[in-house]
N, C-alpha and C positions, 0 to 999 in steps of 0.2 A: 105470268111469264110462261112460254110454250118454250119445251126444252126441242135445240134440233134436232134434226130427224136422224143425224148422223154425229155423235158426236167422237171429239175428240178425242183418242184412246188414249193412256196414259204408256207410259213407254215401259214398263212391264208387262201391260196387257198386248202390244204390239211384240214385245220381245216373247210373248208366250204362243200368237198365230206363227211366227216365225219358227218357233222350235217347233210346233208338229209339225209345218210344215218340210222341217229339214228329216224329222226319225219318222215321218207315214204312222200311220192306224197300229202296227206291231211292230213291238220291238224285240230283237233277241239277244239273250243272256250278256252276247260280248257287245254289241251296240251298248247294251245298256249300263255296263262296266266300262266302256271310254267314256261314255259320256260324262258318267259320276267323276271320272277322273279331272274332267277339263275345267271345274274351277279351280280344283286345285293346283292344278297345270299352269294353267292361267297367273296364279298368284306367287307362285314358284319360281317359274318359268321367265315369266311376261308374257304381253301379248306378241313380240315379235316372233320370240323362238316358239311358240306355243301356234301362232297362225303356220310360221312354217313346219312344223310336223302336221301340221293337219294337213297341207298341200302336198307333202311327202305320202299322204296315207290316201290321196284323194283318187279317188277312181270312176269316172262316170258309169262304165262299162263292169266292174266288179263287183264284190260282193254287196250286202246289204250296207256292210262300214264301211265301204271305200267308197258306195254311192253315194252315202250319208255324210262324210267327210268331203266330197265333192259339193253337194249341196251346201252345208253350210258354211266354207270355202266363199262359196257363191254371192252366197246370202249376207255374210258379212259386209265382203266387201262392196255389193250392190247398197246395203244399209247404209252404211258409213257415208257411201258417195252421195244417195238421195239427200239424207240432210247434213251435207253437206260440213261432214264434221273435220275431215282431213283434206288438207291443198292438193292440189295437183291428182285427184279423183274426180272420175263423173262416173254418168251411169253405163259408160262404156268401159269403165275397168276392168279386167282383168285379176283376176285373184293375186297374178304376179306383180301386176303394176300398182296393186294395191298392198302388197310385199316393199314394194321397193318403196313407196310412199310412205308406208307407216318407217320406215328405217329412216326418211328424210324429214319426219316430222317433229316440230319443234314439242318441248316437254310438255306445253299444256294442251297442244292437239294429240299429243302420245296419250297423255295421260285421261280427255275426255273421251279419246274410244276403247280406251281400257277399261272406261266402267260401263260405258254401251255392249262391249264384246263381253266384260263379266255377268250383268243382268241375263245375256244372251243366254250363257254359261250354266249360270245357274235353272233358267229355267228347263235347259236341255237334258240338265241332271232329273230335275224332278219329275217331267213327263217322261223319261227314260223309265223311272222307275212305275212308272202308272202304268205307262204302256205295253211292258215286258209280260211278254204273250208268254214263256216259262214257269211254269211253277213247280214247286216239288210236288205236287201232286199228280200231276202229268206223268212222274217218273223222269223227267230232264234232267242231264247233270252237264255243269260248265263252269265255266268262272265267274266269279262274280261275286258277291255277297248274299245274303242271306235275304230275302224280300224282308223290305219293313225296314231291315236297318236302316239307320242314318248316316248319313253320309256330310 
């Protein structure tokens, strides 16, 4: 048997093109301390209160985290709407319309893009941490933790 030429990614490996794509090639210090923060936000939080601060924090036009919070804003709710995981979404959503959707979704559609948005989550933490152009060797100082920690 000849394996296809394109096969199907598994929805971590999906959910991991999706996170460089939202933090870019470098990350810094504070990118990379919200990001750590968002599963746990996420778990905390929910996904509802947890998507709206991140639309609260989103800024096409701003810094490197308000672009990045713009972005995966973005990306979520494009996600969500391709496969088709929440009612009343398409690919023309809006990060708000995709706000007001997950508010009007029943528990078991809340609850299966809560673990599509967590996987997301987590893997935003870890490439945050990979990516984080900072070091103490550089001489940097910021917030964040220590490289290496767990998080």
């Amino acid at each position: 048997m000849s394996r296809p030429k394109h096969p199907v990614s598994r929805v971590d490996q999906a959910a991991a093109g999706i996170a460089f794509r939202i933090l870019g090639e470098q990350v810094n210090r504070e990118l990379r301390t919200r990001m750590r923060q968002l599963p746990m936000r996420l778990r905390g939080s929910g996904l509802a209160a947890t998507y709206a601060f991140i639309l609260s924090k989103a800024d096409p036009r701003g810094d490197r985290l308000a672009q990045a919070y713009h972005r995966l804003a973005a990306h979520v709710a494009e996600q969500i709407a391709d496969r088709q995981l929440l009612s009343g979404t398409s690919r023309k959503t809006t990060p708000h319309e995709f706000l007001r959707a997950l508010s009007e979704a029943d528990v078991h559609d809340y609850a299966r893009v809560s673990v599509e948005v967590e996987i997301l989550a987590v893997w935003l933490s870890r490439l945050a941490e990979a990516l984080c152009e900072e070091t103490e060797e550089n001489g940097s100082t910021g917030e964040g933790g220590e490289r290496g920690r767990d998080s």
